[in-house]
C-alpha positions in Angstrom: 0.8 -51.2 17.3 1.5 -50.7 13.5 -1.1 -53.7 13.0 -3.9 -51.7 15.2 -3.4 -48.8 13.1 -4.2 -50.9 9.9 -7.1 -53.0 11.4 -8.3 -49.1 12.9 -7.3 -47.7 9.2 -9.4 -50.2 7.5 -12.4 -49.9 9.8 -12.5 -46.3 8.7 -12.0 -47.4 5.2 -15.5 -50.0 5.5 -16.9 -47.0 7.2 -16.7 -44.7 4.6 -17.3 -47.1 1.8 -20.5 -47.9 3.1 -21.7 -44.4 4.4 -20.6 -43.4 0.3 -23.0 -46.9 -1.2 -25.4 -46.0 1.2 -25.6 -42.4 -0.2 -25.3 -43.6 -3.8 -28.3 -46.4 -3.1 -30.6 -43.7 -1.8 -32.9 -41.9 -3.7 -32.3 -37.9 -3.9 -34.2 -35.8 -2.6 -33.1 -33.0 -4.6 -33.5 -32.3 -8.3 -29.5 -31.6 -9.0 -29.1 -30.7 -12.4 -26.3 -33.1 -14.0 -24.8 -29.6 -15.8 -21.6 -28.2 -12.4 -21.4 -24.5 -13.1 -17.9 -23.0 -13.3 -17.7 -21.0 -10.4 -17.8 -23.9 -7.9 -15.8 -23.2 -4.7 -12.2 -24.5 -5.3 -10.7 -28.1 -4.4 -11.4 -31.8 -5.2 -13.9 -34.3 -5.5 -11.4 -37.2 -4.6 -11.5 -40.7 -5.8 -14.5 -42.2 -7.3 -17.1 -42.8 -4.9 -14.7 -42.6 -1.6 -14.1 -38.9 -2.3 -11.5 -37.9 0.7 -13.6 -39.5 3.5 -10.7 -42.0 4.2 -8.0 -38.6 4.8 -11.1 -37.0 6.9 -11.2 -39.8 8.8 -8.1 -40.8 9.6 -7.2 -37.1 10.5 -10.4 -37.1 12.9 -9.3 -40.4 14.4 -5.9 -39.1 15.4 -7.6 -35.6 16.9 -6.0 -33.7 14.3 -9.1 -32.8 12.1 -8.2 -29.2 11.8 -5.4 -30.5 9.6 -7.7 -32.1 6.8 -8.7 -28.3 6.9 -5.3 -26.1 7.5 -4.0 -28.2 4.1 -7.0 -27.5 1.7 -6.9 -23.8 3.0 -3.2 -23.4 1.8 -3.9 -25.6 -1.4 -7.5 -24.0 -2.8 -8.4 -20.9 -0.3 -8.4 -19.8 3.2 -11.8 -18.7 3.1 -14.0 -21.8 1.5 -12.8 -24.9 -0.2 -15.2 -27.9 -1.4 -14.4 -31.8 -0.9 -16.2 -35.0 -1.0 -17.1 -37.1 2.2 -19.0 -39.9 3.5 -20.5 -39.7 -0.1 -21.7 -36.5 -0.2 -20.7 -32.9 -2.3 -19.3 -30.9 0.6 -18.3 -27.4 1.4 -16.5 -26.3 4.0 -16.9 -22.3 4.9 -13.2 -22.1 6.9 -12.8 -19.7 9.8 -14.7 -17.0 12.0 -16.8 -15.7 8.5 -17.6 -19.0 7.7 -18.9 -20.0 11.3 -20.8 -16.7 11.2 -22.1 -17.4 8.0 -23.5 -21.0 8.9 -24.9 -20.1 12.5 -26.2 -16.9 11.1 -28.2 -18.3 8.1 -29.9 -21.6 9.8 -33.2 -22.4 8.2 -32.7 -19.7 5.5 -29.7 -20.5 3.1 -29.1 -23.7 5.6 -30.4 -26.4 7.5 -29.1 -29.2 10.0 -28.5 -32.0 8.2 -27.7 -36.1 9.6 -27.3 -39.2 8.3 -29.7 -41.1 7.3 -29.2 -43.8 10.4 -30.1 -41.1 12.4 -33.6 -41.5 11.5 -33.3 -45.3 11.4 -32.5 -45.5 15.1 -34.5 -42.9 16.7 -37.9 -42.9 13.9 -40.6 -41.0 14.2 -44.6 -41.7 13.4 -44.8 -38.8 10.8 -43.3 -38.5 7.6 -41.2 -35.6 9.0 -37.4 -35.9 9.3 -35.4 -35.4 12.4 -34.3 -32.1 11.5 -38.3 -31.2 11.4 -39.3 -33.2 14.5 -35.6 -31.6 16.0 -37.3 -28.0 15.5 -40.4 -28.5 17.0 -39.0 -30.5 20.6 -35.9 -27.4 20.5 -38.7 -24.8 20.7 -41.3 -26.8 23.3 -38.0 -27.1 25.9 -37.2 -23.9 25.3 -37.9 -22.7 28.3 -36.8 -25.9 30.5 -32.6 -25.5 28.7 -32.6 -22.0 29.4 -30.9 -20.5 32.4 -33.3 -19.5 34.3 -35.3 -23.0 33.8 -31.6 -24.5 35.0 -31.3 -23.2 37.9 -33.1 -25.6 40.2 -31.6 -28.1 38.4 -28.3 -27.6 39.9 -29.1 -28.9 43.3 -30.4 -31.9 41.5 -26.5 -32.6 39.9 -25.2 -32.0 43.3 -27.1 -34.6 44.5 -26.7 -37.1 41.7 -22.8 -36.4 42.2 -22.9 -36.7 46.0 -24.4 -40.1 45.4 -21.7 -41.2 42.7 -19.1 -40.1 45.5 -20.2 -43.0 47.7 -20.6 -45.1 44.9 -18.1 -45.0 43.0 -15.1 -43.2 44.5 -15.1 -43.1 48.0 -13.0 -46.1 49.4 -11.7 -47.1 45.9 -8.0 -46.9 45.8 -8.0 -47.2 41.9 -10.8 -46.6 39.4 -11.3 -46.7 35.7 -12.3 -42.6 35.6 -13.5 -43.1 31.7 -16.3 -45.3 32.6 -17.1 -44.2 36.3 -18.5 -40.7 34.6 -20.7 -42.8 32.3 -22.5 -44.0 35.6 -22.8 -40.4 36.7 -23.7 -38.8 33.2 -26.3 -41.4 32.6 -28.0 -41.2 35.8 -28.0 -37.5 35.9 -29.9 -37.3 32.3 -32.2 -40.3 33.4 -33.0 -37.7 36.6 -33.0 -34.7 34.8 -34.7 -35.9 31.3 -37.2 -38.9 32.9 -37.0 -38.1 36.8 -36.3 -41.6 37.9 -33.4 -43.2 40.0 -34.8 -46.3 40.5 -31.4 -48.3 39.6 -33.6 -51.2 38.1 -34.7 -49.0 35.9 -31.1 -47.4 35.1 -29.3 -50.6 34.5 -32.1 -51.8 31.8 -31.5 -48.3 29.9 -28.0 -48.0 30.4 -26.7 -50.8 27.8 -29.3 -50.1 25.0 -28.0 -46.7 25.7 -24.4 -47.4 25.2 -25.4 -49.6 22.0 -27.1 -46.5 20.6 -23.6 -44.5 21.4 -21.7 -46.8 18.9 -24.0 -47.1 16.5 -25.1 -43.7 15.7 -21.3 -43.5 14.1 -21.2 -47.0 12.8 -21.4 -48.9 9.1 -24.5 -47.6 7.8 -26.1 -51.3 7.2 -28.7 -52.7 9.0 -28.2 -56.4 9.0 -27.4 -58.7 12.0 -24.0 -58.3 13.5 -23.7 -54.8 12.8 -23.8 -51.9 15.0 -26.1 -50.2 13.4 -28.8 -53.4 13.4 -27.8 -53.4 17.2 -28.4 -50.1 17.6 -31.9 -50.1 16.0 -32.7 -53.2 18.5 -31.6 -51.3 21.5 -33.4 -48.4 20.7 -36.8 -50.5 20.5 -36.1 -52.2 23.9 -35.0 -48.7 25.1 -38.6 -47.0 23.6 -40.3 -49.9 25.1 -39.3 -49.3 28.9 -39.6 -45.0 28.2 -43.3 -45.7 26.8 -44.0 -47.6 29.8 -43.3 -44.7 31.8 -44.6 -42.6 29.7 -48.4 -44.5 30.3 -47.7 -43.8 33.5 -46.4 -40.3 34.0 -49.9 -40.0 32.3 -51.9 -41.3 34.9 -50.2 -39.0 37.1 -50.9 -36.1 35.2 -54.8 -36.9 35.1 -54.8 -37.7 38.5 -53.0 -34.4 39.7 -50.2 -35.9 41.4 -47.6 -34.1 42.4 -44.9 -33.5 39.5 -41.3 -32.3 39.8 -39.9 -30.5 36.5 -38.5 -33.0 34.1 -38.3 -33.0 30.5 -40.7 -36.1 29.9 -43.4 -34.5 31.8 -42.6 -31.3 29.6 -43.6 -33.2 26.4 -46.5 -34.8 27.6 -47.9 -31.4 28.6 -46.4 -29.3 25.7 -48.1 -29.1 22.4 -47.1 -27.2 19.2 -48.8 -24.4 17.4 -51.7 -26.1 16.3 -52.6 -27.4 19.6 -51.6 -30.6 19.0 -49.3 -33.2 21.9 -46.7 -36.0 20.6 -47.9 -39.8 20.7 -46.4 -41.7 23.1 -43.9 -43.5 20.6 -42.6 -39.9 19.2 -41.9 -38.9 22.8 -40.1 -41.9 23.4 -37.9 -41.6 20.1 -37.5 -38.3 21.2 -36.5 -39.0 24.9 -34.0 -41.5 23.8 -32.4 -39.3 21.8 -32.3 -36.5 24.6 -30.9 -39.8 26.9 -27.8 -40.1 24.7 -26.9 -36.7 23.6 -26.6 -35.8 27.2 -24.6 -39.2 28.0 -22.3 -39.7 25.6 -21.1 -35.8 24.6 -20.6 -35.3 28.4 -18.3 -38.2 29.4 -15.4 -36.9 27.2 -14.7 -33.6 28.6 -15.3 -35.0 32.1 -12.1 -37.7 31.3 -10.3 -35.0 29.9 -11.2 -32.6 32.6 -9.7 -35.1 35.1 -6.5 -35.6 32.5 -5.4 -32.1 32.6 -6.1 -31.3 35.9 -3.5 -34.1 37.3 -1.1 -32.8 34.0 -1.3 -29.0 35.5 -0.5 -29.2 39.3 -0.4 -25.4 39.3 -3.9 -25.0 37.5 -5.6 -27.8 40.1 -4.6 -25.3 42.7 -6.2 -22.6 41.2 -9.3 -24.7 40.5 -9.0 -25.9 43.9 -8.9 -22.6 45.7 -11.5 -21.3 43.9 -14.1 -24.4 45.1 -12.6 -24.0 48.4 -14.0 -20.5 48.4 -17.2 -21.8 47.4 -17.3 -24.6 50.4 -16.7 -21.8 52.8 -20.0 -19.8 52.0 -22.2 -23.5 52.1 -23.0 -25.5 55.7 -21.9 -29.0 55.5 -25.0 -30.7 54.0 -25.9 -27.9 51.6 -26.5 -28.4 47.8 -24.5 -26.3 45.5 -27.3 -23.7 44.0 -27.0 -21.6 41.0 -25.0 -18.5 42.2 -22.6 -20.8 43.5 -21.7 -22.1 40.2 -21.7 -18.4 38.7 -18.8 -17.9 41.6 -17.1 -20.7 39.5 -15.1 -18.1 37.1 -11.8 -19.5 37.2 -12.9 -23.3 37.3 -15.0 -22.5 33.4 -12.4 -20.8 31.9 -10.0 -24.3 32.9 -13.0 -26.1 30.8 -13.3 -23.9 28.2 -9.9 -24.5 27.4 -10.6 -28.2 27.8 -13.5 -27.9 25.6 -11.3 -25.5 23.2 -8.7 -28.6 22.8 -11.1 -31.8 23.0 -14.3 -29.7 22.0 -16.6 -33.3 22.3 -16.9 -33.3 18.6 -15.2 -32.4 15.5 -18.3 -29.9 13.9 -21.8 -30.6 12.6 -23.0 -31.0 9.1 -25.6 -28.4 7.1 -27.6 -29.1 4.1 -28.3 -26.1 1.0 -31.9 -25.2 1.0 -31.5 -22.9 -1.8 -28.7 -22.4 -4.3 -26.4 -19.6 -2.9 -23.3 -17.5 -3.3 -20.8 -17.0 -1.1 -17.3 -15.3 -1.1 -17.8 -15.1 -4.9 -18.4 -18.7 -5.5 -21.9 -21.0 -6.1 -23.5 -23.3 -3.6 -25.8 -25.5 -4.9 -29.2 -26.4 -3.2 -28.8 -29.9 -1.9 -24.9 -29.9 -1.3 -23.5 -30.3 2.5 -21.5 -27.6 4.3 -19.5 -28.8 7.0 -18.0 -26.4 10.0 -15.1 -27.4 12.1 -14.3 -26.2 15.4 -10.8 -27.3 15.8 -10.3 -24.8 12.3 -10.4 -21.4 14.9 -9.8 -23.3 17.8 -6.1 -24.2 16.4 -5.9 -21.0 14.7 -2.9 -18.9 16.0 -4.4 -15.7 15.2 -7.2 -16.4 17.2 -5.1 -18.7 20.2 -1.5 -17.8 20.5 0.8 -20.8 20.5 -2.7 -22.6 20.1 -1.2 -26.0 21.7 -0.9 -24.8 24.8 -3.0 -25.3 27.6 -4.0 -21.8 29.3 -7.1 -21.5 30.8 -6.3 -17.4 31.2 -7.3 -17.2 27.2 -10.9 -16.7 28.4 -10.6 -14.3 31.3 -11.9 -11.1 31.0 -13.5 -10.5 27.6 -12.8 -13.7 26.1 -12.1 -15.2 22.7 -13.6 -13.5 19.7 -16.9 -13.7 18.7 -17.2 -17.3 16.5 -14.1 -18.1 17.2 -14.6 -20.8 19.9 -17.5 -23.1 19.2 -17.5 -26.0 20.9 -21.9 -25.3 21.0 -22.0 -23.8 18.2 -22.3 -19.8 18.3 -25.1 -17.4 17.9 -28.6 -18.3 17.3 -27.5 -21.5 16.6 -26.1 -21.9 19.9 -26.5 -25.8 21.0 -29.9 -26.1 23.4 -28.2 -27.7 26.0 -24.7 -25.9 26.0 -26.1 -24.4 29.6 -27.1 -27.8 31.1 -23.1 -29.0 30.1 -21.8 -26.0 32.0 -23.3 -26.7 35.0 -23.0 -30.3 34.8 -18.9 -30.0 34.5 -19.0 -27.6 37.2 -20.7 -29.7 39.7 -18.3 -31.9 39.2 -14.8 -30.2 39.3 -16.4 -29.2 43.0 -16.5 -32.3 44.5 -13.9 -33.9 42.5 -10.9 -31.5 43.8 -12.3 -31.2 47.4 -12.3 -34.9 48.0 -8.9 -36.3 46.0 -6.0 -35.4 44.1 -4.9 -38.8 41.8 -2.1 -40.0 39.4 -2.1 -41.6 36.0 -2.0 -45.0 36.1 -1.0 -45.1 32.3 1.7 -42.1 31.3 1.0 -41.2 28.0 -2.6 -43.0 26.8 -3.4 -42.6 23.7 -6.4 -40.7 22.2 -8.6 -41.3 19.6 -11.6 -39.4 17.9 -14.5 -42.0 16.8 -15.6 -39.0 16.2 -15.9 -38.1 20.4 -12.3 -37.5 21.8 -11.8 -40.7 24.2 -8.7 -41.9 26.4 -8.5 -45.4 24.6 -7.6 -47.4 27.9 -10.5 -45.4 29.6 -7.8 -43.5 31.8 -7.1 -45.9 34.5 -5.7 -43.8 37.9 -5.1 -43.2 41.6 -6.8 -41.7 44.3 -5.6 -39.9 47.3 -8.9 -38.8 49.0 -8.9 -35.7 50.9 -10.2 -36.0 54.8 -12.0 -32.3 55.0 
């Protein structure tokens, strides 16, 4: 065990030694002047070059992020506090003002900001970056991520889950849970984002997908034998297949066949404000992209989901009583519809507080597009601000004895406003927080009216990398349910 913490230790260490040289080898962008003022916020650079990535990491890695955080707050302020990570000058604006400040100031003191793989894996035909391309796609599906552009999606997750029941659960007296909800998540986005379930066509974009998964968090050099080269190379095979069906959703279009709602046939037809429609090979960047955002940030809280419901006995009940309700208003064959999953209350505040513990990512990154001041000290243009859910989300003033699991925190009113992010909050609310809802709820439904189940493994471990996962894939059980 000792010697898998090393090897995972050191792996973090090459990761954020090579995320720092690939920094230091790339040109700036911004004209930095070499002259720091004095009223900087508080708190350290770190070593040369490394900075404090390794502590960030190895924090994030054990799920305890909030701690690289709590520590600096008591050491430098509780408000704002600057480091250094994965090579770059960062600030991080600590707490329900500094979420509010960050969500409320997008794309006028601030702007989304990735690494520069991101780019590498999913490039574009234009000189603009993914944060520019990002913009334009957000507001052309605006009205598809909405709810009411949701809603008659929801009979469309019912049916992808109904078919993952006979697939993948019914009859199996033990199953690997972690990577049976890949298969669902995948082929719910590939109906949802490309409307296809031909499985051919799933299994040849399911693995480039998965490739994609570990290398968008991988060492940041592209040579053979790397994740990140493998990444790159899966995401060309993956663009290949899309832009094949891209040619042909076209011929579709032109010949006025019949078209149900997806979000490929939403691109082709959408153009931006100067009348102009993506190229095929931007679409299919763009569409892979959309293929593993909505795989890989969904299969976490659906394992964990499962984990606490078999930890809670009392809480299955109530989650179970509540679908039970549900069943009762719906003949046999029906297909959960929208107001079914607004009946749903009890059932989303047990994954909010899923979500609040194992949000499916430690934050997001922002970028200074203007020198600015905040809470009396100077942010220069250029430097990264970094916001950290776990920071409210473990915060006892906000969440009473914060570790414990109690899905009544967001009955009635709720949390705080900014307090729990998991999405984001405000304007900067993440597109497709709705399409997440909806998708966890659809499957809690089924999942509690067909089977209880048991751990296989007590106490498995958990890692961030930087998604929460059950390292063994959470192995258990099932009892099925004869309804």
């Amino acid at each position: 065990m000792e010697l898998l913490l090393t090897l995972s230790l050191l792996l973090f260490a090459i990761i954020a030694i090579s995320f720092t040289l690939n920094y230091i080898l790339t040109p700036k962008i911004n004209n930095e002047k070499d002259e720091k003022p004095n009223n900087l916020p508080p708190g350290s650079s770190g070593w040369p070059l490394i900075g404090e990535t390794l502590e960030y990491f190895s924090k994030l890695k054990d799920c305890i992020p909030e701690q690289f955080a709590t520590e600096r707050m008591k050491k430098y302020s509780t408000k704002v506090f600057r480091t250094n990570i994965i090579g770059q000058p960062t600030v991080i604006l600590a707490g329900v003002e500094g979420n509010k400040f960050l969500f409320s100031n997008e794309n006028k003191l601030v702007q989304a900001w990735w690494p520069a793989t991101i780019d590498k894996i999913f490039p574009k035909s234009s000189k603009k970056t993914t944060r520019e391309e990002f913009i334009k796609v957000r507001k052309m599906l605006h009205s598809f991520l909405k709810a009411d552009g949701l809603q008659k999606y929801v009979e469309i997750m019912d049916l992808v889950m109904r078919e993952s029941l006979e697939r993948d659960w019914k009859g199996k007296k033990e199953v690997l849970a972690g990577e049976v909800v890949k298969k669902y998540t995948f082929g719910l986005a590939c109906r949802v984002v490309l409307g296809i379930d031909d499985s051919e066509k799933l299994e040849k974009l399911a693995k480039p997908t998965e490739d994609i998964a570990k290398g968008s968090v991988s060492i940041p050099i592209n040579f053979p034998g790397t994740a990140l080269y493998q990444a790159i190379k899966s995401s060309k095979v993956m663009r290949i297949e899309i832009e094949e069906m891209i040619r042909k959703r076209k011929i579709e279009i032109a010949e006025k066949v019949e078209q149900k709602k997806n979000v490929l046939s939403t691109l082709l037809l959408a153009s931006d404000e100067n009348s102009q429609f993506m190229n095929e090979e931007d679409i299919s960047s763009h569409i892979a992209g959309l293929l593993h955002a909505g795989f890989d940030t969904l299969n976490s809280p659906l394992s964990f989901i499962m984990k606490y419901l078999v930890e809670y006995p009392d809480i299955y009940q109530k989650v179970l009583n509540e679908q039970m309700e549900v069943a009762k208003l719906k003949a046999p064959k029906d297909l959960l519809n929208w107001d079914d999953a607004k009946r749903m209350k009890y059932s989303w505040s047990f994954v909010c507080e899923v979500l609040r513990l194992m949000p499916p990512g430690p934050g997001a990154f922002r970028e200074a597009i203007t020198d600015f001041n905040y809470g009396g000290y100077f942010i220069p243009k250029g430097w990264k601000l970094h916001w950290m859910a776990h920071i409210t989300h473990k915060n006892p003033d906000h969440f009473p004895d914060p570790e414990k699991f109690d899905p009544s925190r967001f009955e009635g009113n709720g949390p705080a406003p900014y307090t729990y992010v998991p999405f984001g909050a405000g304007p900067r609310m993440c597109p497709g927080n709705e399409y997440a809802r909806l998708v966890l709820l659809v499957f809690i439904h089924h999942m509690v009216l067909n089977f209880s189940w048991e751990k296989l493994i007590s106490n498995e471990k958990i890692v961030s990398d930087p998604i929460p996962r059950l390292t063994k894939g959470f192995p258990i059980r099932l009892h099925p349910k004869y309804l």
